[in-house]
N, C-alpha and C positions, 0 to 999 in steps of 0.2 A: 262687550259683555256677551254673557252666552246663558240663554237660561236663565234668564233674571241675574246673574251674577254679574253685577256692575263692575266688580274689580276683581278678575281673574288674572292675575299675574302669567306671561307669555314669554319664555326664553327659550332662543334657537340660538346653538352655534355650531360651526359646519367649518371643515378645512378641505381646502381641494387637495387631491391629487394629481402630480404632475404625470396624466397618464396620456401621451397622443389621440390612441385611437380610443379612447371613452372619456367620459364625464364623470370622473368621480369622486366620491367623497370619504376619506378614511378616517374623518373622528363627525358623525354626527351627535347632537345633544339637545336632546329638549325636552323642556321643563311647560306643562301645564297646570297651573295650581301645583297641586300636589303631585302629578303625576310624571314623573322621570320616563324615558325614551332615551337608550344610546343605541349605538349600531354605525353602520357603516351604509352606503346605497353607491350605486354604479350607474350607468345609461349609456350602451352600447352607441356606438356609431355605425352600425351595420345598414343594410338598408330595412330590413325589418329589425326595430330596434327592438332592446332586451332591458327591460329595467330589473337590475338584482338588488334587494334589499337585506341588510340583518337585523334584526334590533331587538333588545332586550329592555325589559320593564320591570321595576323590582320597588314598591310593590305594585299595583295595577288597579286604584281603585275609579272607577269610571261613572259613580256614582252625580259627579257635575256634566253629564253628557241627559242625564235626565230633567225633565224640568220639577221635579218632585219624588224622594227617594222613598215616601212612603205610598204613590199611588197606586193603585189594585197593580200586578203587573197581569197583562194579558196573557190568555190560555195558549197553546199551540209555539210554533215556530216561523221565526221571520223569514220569509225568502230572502235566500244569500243573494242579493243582485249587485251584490258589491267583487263577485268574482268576474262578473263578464264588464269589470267597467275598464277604463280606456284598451278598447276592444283591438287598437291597433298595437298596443306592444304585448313581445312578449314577456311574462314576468316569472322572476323564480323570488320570492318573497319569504321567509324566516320569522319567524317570533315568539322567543321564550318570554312568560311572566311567572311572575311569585305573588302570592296572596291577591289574586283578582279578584275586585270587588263591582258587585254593580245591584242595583234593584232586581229581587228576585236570582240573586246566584250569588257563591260563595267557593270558592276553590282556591286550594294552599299553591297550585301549580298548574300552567296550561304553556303548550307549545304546539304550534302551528308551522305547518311547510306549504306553500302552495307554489305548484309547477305549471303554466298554463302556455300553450303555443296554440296556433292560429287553428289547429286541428285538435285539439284538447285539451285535456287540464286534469290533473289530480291533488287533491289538499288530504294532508293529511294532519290529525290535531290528536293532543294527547295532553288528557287532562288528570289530578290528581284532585279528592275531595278532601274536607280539613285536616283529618283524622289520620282516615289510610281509604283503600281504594281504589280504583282507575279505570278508566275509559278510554279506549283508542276507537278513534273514526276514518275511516276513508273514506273519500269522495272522488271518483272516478266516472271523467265524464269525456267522450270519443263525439268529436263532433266535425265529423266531414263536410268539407263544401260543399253548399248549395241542399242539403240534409237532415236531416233533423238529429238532435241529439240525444247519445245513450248515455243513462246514468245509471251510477249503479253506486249506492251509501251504504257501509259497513259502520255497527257499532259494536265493539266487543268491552263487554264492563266486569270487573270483577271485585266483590267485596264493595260497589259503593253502594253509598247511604245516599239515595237515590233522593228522598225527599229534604235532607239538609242539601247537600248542593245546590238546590231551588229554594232554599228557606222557608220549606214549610217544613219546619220540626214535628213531631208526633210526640206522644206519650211514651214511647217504647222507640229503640234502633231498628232500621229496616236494612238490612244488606242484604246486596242482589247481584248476581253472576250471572250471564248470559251471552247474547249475540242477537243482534235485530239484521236484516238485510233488508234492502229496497231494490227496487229499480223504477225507471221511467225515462220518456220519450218523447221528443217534446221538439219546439221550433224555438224558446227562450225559456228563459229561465225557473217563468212564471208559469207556465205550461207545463215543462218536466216538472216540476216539483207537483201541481195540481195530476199528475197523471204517477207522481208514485205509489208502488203496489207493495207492502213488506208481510214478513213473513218471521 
């Protein structure tokens, strides 16, 4: 179970590829509760392996990843520490969804790309609000051995209704057009992000 959910229903199916020199998979599927996952995944035989993922999600509600969909949801942003994880491969990772749902967020459409080798990484995510809308983000991060790491987060938004994306509805529509930048410097993940500076 997960979350108090004693019977969450779990299907995985996966076909290999007969490919030599990788490990691949050209029909992945998987079903949690409600939530559908297809795509495709690879795992380089190099000696610095490469894991390539695709996957799509249609629609994306992740609302059973909480233990409670009505709890206050916390102010601020979570440290992404989920980009620097299995630190030894490199990854090029894909993922479109439609209608994602979760505590405290609402969006008709999001798609992510994330490119990461042993010297950097760049994600870039692009999301749509219910209505109309949109937010493109980059995340570009340079991080040489032995170094500390530069980051630097783009968000350009236009026409979203800033406060339904987050579900806090108002009394009146808010639409908003801009551009934020950061940067920051840092030895991990949790460092750079405590040491970003935007404008």
């Amino acid at each position: 179970h997960y979350n108090k959910q004693n019977q969450l229903p779990v299907s995985i199916e996966a076909r290999l590829d007969n490919k030599p020199e990788d490990f691949a998979v050209d029909h992945l599927a998987i079903e949690l509760g409600e939530l559908q996952i297809s795509g495709t995944a690879q795992l380089s035989r190099t000696d610095r392996r490469k894991l390539t993922m695709d996957l799509k999600a249609s629609p994306m509600d992740l609302g059973f990843l909480f233990d409670d969909a009505d709890t206050q949801v916390l102010s601020g942003i979570a440290v992404p520490e989920y980009l620097v994880a299995i630190p030894d491969l490199d990854l090029h990772l894909t993922l479109s969804a439609e209608n994602l749902q979760a505590p405290g967020l609402s969006l008709r459409q999001a798609s992510a790309a994330l490119e990461r080798t042993e010297r950097g990484g760049k994600l870039v995510a692009t999301v749509s609000g219910n209505d109309f809308g949109r937010l493109d983000l980059t995340l570009d991060a340079n991080s040489p051995a032995g170094e500390p790491a530069d980051v630097k987060l783009t968000a350009n938004f236009a026409d979203m209704d800033i406060p339904e994306v987050f579900r806090q509805k108002g009394l009146i529509n808010s639409r908003s057009s801009g551009s934020l930048h950061f940067s920051g410097r840092g030895s991990g993940v949790r460092e750079v992000f405590a040491n970003l500076q935007g404008k």
